[in-house]
N, C-alpha and C positions, 0 to 999 in steps of 0.2 A: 603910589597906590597903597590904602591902607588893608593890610589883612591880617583880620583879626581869628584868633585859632584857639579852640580849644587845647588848655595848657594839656590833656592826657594821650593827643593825638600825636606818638612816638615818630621821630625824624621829621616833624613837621617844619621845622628848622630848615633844616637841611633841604630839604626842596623847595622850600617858598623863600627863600632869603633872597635869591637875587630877581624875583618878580616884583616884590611892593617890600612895605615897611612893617614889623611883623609885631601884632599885638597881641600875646598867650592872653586866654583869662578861664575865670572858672567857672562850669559848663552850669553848675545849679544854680547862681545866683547871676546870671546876665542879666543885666536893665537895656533898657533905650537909650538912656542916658550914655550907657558906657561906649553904646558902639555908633552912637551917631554920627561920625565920619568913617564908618568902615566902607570901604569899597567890596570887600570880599570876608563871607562869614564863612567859618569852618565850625562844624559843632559835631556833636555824636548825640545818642539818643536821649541825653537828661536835659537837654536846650530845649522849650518849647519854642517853634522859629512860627511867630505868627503878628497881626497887624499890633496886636499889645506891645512887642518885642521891636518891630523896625517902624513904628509910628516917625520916630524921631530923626531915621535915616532917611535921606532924600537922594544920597547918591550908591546907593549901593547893587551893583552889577551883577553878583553871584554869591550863592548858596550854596553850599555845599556836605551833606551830610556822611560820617567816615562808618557807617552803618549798613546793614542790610536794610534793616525798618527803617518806616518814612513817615510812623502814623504821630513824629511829632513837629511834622512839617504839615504846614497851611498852601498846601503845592497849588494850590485855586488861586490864592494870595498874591503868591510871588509871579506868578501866570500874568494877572490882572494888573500887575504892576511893570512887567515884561524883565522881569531878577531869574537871569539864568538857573538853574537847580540842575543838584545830579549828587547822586547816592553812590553807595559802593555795594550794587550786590553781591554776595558771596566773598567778599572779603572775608570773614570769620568763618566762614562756613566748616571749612575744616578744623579748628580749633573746639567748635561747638562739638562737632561729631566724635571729637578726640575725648570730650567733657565725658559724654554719655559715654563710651567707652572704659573711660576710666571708671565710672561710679557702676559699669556692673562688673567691671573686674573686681572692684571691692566687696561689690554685696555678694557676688561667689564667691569668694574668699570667705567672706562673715556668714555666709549661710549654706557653707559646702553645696555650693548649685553648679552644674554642668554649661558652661555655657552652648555649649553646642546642641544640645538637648532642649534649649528655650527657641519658643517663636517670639520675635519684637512687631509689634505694630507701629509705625508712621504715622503721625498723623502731621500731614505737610511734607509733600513730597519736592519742594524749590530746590536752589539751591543746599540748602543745612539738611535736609532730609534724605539728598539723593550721596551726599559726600558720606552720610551716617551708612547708607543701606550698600555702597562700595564697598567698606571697612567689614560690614556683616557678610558680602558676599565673599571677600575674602577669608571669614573666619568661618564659613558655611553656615552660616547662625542663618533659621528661616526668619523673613522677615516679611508683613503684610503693609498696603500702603494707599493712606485715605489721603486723596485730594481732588473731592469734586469740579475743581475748576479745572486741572488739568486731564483731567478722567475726561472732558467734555473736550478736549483737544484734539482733533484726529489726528497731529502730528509728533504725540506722546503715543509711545506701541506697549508704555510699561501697563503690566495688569494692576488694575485698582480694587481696590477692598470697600465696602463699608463702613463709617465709622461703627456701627455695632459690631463687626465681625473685626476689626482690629481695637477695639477696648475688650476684647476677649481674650487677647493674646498674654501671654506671661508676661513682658514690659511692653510697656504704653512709654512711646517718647515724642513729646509735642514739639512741631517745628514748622508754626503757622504764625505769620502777623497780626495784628491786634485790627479786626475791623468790628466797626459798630452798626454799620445796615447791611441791605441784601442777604439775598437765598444763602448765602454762606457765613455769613458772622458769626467771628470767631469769641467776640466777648462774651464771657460767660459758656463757652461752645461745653467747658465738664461743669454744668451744672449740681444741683442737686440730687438730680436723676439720676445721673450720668454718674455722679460718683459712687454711689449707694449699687450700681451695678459691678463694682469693682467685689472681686473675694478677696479675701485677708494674703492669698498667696502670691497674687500681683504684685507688679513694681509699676508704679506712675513718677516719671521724670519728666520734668519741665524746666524748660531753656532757651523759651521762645519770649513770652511776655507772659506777666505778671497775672492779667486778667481774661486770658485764656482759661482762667480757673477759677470759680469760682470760691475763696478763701475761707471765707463764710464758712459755707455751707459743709469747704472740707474739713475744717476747726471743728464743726459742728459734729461731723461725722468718725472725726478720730476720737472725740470725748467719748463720743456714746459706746468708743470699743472697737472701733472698725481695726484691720490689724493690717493693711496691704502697705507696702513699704513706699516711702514717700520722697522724693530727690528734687527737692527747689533749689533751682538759682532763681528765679523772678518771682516777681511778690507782687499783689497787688498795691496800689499807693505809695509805691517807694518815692522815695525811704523810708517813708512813717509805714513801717509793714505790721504784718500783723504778728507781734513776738510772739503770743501765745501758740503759732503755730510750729515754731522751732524744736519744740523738744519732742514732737512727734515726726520730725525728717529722722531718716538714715543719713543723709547726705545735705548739709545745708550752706548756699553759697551767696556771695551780693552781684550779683548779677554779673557775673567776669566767666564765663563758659568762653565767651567769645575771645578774649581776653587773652590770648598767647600775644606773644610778643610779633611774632610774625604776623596774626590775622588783623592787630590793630593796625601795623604798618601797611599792609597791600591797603586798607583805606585810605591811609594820607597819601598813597603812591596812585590809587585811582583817581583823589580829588585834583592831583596834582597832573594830571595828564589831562581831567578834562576842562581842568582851568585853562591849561594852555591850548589847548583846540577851543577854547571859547576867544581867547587873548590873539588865536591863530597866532601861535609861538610853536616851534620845534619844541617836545621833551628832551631834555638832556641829560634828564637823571635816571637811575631806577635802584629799585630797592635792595637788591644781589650788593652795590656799592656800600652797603650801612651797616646790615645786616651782621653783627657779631658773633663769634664761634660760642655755642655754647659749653658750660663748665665742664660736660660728658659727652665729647663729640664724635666718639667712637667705641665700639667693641667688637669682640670675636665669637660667635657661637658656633657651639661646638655640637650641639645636638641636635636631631630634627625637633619642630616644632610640639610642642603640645600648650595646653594650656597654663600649666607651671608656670613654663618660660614665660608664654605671654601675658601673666602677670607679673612676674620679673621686670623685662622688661617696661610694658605701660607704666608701670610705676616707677619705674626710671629715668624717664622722660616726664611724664606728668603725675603726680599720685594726689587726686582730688583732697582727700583726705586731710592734704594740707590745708586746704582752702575753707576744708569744713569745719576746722579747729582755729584756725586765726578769725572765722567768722563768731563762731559760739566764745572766742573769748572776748573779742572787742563789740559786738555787737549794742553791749548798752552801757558802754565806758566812752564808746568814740562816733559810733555811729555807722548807721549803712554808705553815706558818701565818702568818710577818711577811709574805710575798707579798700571802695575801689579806687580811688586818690590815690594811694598806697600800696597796691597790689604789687607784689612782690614778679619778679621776673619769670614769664613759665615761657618754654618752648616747646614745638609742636614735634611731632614725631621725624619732620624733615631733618630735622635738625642732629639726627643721630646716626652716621654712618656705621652699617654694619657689612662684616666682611663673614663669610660663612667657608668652615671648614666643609671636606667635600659629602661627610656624613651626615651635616647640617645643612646642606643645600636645598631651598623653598623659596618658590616665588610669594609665599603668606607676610613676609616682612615687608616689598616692594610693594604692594599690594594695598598694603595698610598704612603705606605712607612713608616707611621707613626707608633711607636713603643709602640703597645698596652700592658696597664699593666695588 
């Protein structure tokens, strides 16, 4: 069995070695040609998997993407051809929610703001929305939360907002899929309207997909003087994004939010479990076996919480900042794809055992993900 894997899908090795014969390749430039004896594709979201792409393959049994999103899967396609498919919801999810975290721990910091004193709107309450608004209720931070499709579930009891009454809040943080029809289409969803309603005192962060937002229009809209602070990791047309919109982000990233080392791997650990309930194979691996200690995998606090510390802290585990400075500097020397090719090793807040003296004791670090001793 040949399976062929995106080379950026971490320990994919390591699980797939003893099922088939294992062929890494590189997720933006895939042909037909390359993978025409694949039995099994592994890709992530810069693979378009569609009839263009397995024209040439006649025997290939499953698909599999190490993603939440799936809007770069032809899932009609593979259906029509009867090619197994399966995604990885909520694999990043937490990684994503740690991103937004980290980038308004910075912009408090950079613009003396209280966090606790801001309300956040949601917009996209899934998996990435619901791990984000955990982390806020843990830090009391108000939060509002649009998601008409779930709002229409009676078996969600969460209270839903308006998208107008959550683009009114202090940050707006988007964490919706990229659809192009229906009562809810999200392309284009912050038009030009929609952005021209924002004040200068706003924060708009996006970490969901590129064309949730209109670029354009918001290029258009920062020229003319708008002043609300701006936090992209997605772009539309990546890689070829739009540069001229860079030097009006506070925060600017190549699309790796999701991108801790842990959120990539529960991907290759989902695809790898549902290959073998496809294979009808016992799993025999799991990710806890791979998984290495990170550089700072412990400390002691000594004080109750405030928000000092938990910028201290977040930025000791993750401090965006880096990611927004390796992005402005490589950006048009290397490109948007060697950025994340290259992406340097981040860990998620699991990953940091803290042990609390008796003055210091607060269930807000367990809470937030941290991994109390």
């Amino acid at each position: 069995m040949n399976i062929f894997y995106d080379e950026n899908m971490p320990y994919a090795a390591d699980f797939f070695k003893d099922i088939g014969h294992l062929h890494p390749f590189a997720g933006r430039t895939l042909s037909a040609e390359a993978i025409k004896e694949a039995d099994v594709l592994l890709v992530r979201s810069i693979t378009q998997v569609n009839k263009t792409l397995l024209e040439k393959n006649t025997r290939l049994k499953f698909v599999g993407t190490a993603t939440i999103g799936v809007d770069h899967i032809d899932q009609a396609y593979l259906q029509q051809r009867g090619i197994g498919f399966s995604s990885s919801p909520g694999c990043n999810a937490i990684s994503v929610a740690e991103y937004v975290l980290s980038s308004l721990v910075i912009l408090a910091e950079r613009y003396c703001l209280t966090l606790s004193e801001m309300t956040v709107g949601i917009v996209g309450a899934g998996n990435t929305g619901s791990r984000l608004s955990e982390k806020l209720d843990a830090l009391g931070i108000k939060y509002l939360l649009c998601d008409p499709l779930l709002a229409e579930q009676s078996s969600d009891k969460r209270i839903f907002s308006t998208l107008d009454e959550v683009l009114a809040c202090d940050v707006i943080s988007l964490h919706v899929p990229k659809t192009m029809t229906g009562e809810y289409a999200t392309y284009h969803l912050l038009d030009h309207g929609r952005l021209s309603q924002l004040s200068d005192q706003q924060i708009l962060i996006n970490a969901c997909r590129g064309e949730v937002i209109d670029n354009k229009a918001l290029l258009a809209l920062k020229n003319s003087g708008r002043e609300f602070k701006l936090v992209l990791d997605v772009w539309e047309d990546e890689p070829n994004i739009l540069h001229e919109l860079i030097p009006f982000c506070e925060i600017s990233t190549a699309h790796i939010a999701g991108y801790s080392l842990e959120g990539k791997a529960r991907g290759t650990e989902m695809l790898y479990q549902a290959l073998c309930q496809q294979l009808e194979i016992t799993p025999k691996k799991q990710l806890k076996n791979y998984l290495i200690e990170a550089n700072i995998s412990g400390l002691t606090i000594n004080q109750p919480f405030n928000e000092i510390l938990l910028n201290q802290l977040v930025k000791l585990v993750y401090d965006v900042r880096r990611d927004d400075g390796i992005f402005r500097q490589q950006i048009f020397s290397h490109g948007f794809d060697h950025i994340r090719k290259n992406y340097p090793a981040r860990r998620e807040f699991s990953a940091m055992k803290i042990s609390m003296t008796e003055q210091a004791k607060s269930d807000v670090w367990y809470h937030l993900g941290f991994n109390n001793v």
